[in-house]
C-alpha positions in Angstrom: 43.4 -30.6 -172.2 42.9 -30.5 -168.1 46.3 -31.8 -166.2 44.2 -36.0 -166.2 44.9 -36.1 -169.5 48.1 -34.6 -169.7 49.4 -36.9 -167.1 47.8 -40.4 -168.9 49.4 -38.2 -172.2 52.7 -38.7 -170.4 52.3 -42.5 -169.0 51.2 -43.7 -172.5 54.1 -41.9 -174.3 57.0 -42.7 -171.5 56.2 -46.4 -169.9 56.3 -49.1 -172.5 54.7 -52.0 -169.9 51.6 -49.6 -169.8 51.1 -49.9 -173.9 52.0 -53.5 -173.2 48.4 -53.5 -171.0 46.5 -51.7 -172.7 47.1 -53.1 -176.0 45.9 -57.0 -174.4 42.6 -55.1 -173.3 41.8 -52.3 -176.2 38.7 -52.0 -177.3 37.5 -53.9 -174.9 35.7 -53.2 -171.1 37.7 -54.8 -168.1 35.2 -56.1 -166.1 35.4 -56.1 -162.3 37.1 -59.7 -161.1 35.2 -59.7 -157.9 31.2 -59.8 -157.3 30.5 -56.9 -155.4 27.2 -57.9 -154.6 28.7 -60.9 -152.5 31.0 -58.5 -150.5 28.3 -56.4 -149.9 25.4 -59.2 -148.9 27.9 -61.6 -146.7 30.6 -59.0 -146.2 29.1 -56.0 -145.0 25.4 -56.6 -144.7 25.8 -59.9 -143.0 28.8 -58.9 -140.6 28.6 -56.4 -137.7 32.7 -56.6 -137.6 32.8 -55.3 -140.8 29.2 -52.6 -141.1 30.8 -51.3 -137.8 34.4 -50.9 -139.5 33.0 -49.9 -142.8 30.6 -47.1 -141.2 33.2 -46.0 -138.8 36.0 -45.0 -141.2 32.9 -43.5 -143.8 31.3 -41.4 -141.3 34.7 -40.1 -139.4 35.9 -39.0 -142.6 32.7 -37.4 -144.2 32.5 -35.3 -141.3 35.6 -33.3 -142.4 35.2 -30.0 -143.4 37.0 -28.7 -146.6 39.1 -25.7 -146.9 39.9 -23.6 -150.4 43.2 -22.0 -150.5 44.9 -19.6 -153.3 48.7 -19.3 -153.5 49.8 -15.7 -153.6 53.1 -14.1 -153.4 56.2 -16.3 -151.7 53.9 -19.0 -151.5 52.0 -17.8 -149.1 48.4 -19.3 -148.9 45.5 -17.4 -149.1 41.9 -18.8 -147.5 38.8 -18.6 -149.9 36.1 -18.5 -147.8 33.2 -18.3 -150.7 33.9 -19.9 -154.1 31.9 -22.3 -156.4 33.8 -25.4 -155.8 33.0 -25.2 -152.2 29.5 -24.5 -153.0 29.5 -27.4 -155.1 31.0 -29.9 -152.3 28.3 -29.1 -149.4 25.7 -29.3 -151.8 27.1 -32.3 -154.5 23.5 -33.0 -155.8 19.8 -32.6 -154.8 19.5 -35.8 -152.7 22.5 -35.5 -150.8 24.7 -32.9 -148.6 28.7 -33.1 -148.3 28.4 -35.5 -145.5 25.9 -38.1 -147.1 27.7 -37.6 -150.5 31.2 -38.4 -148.9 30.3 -41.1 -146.8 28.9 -43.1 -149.5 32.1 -42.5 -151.8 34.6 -43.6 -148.9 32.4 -46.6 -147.9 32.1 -47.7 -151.8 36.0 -47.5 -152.0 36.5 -49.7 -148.4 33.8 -52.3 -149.5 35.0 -52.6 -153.3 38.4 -51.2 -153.2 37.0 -48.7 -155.8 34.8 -45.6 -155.4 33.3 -43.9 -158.8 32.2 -39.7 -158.7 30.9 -38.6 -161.8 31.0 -34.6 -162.6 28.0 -33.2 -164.2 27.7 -30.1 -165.7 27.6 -28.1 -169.1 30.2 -28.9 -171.6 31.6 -25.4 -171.6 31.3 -24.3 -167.9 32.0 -25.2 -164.1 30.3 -28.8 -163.1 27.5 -28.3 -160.9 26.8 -31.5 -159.5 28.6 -34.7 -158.4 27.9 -38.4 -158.2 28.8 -41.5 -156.7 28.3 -44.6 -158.7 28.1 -48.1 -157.9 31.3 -49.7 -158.4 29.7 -53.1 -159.5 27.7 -51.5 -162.3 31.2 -49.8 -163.7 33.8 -51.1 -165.9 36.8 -49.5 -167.5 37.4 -49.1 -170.9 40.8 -49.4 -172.2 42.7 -47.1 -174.5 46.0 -47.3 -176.3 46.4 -43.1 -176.6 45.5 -42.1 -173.0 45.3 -45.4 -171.6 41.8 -44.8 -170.3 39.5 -44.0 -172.7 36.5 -44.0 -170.5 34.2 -45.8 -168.6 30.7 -47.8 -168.9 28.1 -47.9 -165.9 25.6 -50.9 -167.1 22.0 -51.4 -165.0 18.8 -53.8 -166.3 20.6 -54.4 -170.1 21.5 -50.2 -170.2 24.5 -48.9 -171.0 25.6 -45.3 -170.5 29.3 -44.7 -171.6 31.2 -41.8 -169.7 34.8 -40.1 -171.0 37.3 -40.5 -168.7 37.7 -37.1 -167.6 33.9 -37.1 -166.7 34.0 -39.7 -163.7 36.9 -40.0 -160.9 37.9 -43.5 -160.2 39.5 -43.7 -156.7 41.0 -47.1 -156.3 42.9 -49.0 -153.0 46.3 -50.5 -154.0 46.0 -54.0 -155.8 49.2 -55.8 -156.6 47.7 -57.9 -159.5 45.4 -55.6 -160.8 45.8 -52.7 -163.6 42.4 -51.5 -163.4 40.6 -51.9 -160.0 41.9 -51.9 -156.7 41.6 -54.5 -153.8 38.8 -55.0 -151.7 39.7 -54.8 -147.5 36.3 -57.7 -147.4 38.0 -59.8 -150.2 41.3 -59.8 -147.9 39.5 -60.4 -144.8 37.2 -62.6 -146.7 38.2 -66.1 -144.7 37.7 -64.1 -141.4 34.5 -62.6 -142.3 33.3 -66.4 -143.3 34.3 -67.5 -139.6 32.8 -65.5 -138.3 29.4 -65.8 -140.1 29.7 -69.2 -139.3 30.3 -69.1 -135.9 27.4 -66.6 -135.4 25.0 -68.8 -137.4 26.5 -71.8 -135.1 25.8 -69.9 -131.8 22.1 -69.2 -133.6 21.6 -72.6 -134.2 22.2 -73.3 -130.8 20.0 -71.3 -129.1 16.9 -72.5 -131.2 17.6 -75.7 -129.9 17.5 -74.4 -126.1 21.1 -73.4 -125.7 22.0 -76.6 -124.4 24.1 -79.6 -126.0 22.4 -82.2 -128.3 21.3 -85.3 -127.0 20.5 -88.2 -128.2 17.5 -90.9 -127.8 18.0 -94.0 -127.2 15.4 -97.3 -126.7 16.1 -101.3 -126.6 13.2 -101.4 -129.7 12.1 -100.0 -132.6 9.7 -97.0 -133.1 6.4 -97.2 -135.2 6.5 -94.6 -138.4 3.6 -92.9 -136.6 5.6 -93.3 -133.0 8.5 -91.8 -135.0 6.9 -88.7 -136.9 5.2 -88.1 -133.5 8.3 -87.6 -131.1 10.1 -85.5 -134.2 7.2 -83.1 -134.3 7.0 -82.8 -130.4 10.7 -82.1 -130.5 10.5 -79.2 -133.3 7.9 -77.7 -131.6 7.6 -78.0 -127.8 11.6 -78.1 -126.8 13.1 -76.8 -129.7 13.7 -72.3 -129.5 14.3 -70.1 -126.9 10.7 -69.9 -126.3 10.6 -73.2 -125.2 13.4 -73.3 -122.6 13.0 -75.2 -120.2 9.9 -77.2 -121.2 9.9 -81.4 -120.3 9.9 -83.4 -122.9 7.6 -86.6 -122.3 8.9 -89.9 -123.0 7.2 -92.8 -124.7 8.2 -96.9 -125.6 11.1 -97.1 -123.2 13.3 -94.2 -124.6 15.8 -92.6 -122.8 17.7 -89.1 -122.9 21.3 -88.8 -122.8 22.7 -85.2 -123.2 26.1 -85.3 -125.5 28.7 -83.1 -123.7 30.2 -80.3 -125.5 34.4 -81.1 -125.8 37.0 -78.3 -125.7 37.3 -78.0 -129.4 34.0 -77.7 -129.8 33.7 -74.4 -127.2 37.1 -73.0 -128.8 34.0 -71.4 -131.4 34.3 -68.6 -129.2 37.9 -67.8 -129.0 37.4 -68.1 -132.6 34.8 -65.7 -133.4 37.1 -63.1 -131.2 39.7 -63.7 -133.2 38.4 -63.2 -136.4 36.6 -60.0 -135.3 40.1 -59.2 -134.0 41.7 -59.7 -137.6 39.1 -58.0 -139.3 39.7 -54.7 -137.4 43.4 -55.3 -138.3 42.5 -55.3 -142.2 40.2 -51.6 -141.8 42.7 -50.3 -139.5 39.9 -49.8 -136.9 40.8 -50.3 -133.1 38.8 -53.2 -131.7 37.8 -50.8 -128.8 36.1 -48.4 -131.2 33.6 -50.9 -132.5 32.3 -52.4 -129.0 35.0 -55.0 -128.7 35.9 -54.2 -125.1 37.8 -57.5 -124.6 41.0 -56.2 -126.4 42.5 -53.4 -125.2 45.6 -52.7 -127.7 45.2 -49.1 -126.2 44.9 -48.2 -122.6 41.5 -46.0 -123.0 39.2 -44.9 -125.4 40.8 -41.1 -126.2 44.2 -42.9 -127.3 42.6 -45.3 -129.6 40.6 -42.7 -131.1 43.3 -40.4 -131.6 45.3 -43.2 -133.3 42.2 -44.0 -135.3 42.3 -41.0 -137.1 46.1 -40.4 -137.2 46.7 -44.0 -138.7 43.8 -44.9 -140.6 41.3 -41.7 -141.4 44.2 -38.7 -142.3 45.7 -41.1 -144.9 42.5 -42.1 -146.4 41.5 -38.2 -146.4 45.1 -37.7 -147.9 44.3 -40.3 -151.1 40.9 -38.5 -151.3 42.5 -34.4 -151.3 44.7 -36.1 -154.0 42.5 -37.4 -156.2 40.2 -34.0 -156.5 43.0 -32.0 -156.8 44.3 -33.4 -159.6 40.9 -34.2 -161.2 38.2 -31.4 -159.8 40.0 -28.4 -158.4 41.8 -27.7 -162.1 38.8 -27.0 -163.7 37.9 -24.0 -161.4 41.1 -22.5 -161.7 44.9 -23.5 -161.7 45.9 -21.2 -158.8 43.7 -23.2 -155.9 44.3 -26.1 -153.8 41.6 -28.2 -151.8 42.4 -29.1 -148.3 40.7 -30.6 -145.7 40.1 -28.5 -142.0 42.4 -30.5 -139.2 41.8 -28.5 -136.8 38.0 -29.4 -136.6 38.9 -33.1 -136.0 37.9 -33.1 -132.2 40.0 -36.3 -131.5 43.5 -34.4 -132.5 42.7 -31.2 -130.2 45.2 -32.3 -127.4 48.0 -32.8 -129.6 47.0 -29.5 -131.7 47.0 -27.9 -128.3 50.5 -29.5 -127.3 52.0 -28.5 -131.1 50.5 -24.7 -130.5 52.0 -24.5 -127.0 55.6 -25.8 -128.6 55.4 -23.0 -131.4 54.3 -20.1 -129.0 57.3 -21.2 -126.8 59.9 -21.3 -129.5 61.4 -17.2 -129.2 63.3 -18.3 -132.0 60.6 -18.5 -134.8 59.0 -14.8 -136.7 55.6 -14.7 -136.5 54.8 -15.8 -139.9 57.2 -19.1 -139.3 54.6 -19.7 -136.1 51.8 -19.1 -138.2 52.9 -21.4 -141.2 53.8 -24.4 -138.4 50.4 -23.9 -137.1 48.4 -23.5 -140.6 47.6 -20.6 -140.6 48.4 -18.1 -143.3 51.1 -15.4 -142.7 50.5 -11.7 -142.2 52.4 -8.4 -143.3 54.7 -7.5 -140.7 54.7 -11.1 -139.7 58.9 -11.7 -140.2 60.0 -10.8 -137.3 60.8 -12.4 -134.0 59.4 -11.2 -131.1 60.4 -12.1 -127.0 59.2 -11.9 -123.8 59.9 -8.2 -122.4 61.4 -9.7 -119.1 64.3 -11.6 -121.3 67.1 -9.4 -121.5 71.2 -10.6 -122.6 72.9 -11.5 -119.3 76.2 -9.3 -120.1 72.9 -6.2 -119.5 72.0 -7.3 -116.5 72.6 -4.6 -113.6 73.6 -5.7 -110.7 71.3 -5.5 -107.2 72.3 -2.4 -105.3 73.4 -4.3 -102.6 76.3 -5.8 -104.6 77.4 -2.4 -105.5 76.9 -0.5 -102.2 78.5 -1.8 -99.0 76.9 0.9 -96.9 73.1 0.3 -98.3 73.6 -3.3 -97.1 75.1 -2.3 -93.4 71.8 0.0 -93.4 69.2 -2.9 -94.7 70.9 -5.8 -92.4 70.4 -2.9 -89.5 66.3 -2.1 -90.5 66.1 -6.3 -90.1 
């Protein structure tokens, strides 16, 4: 039994309100309450606000390198340099590297909430490849004993049934959901729909010249063939940007009259900023990252970067460590722990540099103690605190020979 199912072991056995939920859905699949495919077409396909948000946060993290450590003793950490499990993660399968393979797993879990991997290997062994699944083709399937007895990926009528310790199912927080976490598009969804709307709008009204509607007028009454005539020549001699500009020739006494655009009506672009605004706020992405370079929440591009990272990417690396520790790493060993390589995220280097200037500074700390605060491992011989030659105690100070010889400082003043 790997530590998964001891721990679902020790939910179903301990929390009564968990029975409680998995006894209303046993034996049954939970199927996903939101269609995935209309977050992805309107949300993310349809949206640059959200692609750019979506893409930002998938590639920053997948560019993070992983690090294998091994506890030795005092709980000192031990870098593994060459080991299967980091084979396995810059190669996950035959059609993708680490980067590729990561970057579709974190921008599954920010577009549905939930990101699937499924482990493939032989039943008695080390996996040697990894998956990521659709989340709209997966559903969870209850149990009473471990609470999840494993999960069903569906496609064209075909059914392919998984156990539960065969797939890892990363999930976002949902406050009304037991199963599947909350999609960031779903929350942002009214946004997203404003701002799809005001694009189309501002579409609309370029095809029609970019100018205001108008409006014909005439004391009589138009012919059906007068009619059908004027509508065609509209459609397609004034209407488009191609057509800018172009006269439109008037016939049986009508006359023009533009319709002026109010203040309500040009508040559409305030609008669309705004709901670009908000749905950077939902990702966590600053507006200034993404091309929105009329809000400035930070006062240049380094700072919001750096607070990119700090607030949004570490913790979403954090959940990720998390989850394959607890579901990957144990079956290659129960000494190891995966971690993922800091120091290579170009963004943090100035406050690395800051935090490595600190340590070196601080006479106080052994060796080891700086080495620990820094992250790197500690070496024999490392406990023990080392200062500056120059700093002596002030009760050994000598005093200059001048203090202590009247007559060498009558013969100094004299050589002046």
């Amino acid at each position: 039994m790997n530590i998964l199912d001891r721990i679902r072991q020790f939910m179903t056995k301990q929390s009564a309100a968990t029975r409680a939920i998995v006894l209303l859905w046993e034996g049954n699949p939970v199927w996903t309450p939101r269609n995935f495919g209309d977050l992805a077409k309107e949300g993310f396909e349809a949206n640059v606000t959200v692609y750019a948000c979506v893409m930002e946060i998938a590639r920053s993290a997948s560019g993070i390198p992983w690090l294998l450590y091994r506890k030795g003793r005092g709980n000192r950490k031990i870098e593994i340099e060459d080991h299967p499990l980091l084979t396995l993660l810059r190669r996950p399968n035959p059609w993708q590297g680490q980067a590729a393979f990561f970057e579709a797993a974190t921008a599954f879990l920010m577009l549905a909430g939930n990101s699937y991997i499924e482990c493939v290997g032989p039943q008695r062994g080390l996996p040697k490849e990894l998956y990521t699944l659709r989340p709209d083709r997966m559903k969870v399937l209850p149990d009473m004993k471990n609470m999840i007895a494993g999960y069903r990926y569906e496609i064209g009528g075909q059914k392919q049934d998984f156990e539960a310790n065969a797939v890892l199912h990363m999930k976002l927080f949902s406050a009304l959901d037991d199963w599947y976490g909350l999609s960031p598009i779903a929350v942002a969804g009214r946004s997203v729909d404003a701002d799809n709307e005001a694009l189309k709008w501002n579409y609309a009204l370029l095809k029609n010249s970019a100018r205001p509607p108008g409006g014909l007028s005439t004391q009589g009454n138009l012919s059906d063939d007068q009619f059908s005539r004027l509508k065609k020549q509209m459609e397609e001699k004034i209407s488009g940007a191609d057509n800018a500009g172009r006269p439109l020739l008037l016939e049986a006494g009508l006359d023009w009259k533009p319709f002026g655009l109010s203040p309500t009506d040009m508040d559409w672009l305030e609008g669309r900023k705004m709901s670009r605004v908000e749905i950077c706020n939902v990702f966590q992405v600053p507006p200034e990252l993404i091309g929105i370079q009329d809000q400035k929440t930070y006062s240049n591009y380094q700072e919001a970067r750096k607070a990119f990272y700090t607030e949004t990417v570490l913790p979403l690396m954090d959940r990720i460590c998390d989850d394959l520790n607890n579901w990957l790493v144990p079956v290659f060993g129960d000494n190891i722990t995966l971690e993922y390589d800091k120091d290579e995220i170009e963004a943090l280097q100035e406050d690395r540099e800051k935090v490595w200037t600190r340590v070196q500074n601080a006479n106080w700390l052994t060796v080891n103690e700086k080495r620990s605060a820094t992250g790197y491992d500690e070496v024999d011989g490392g406990d023990v605190v080392l200062v500056p030659a120059t700093l002596i105690p002030l009760q050994g100070a000598t005093p200059p020979p001048t203090m202590g010889d009247p007559n060498l400082a009558n013969s100094q003043n004299a050589a002046y």
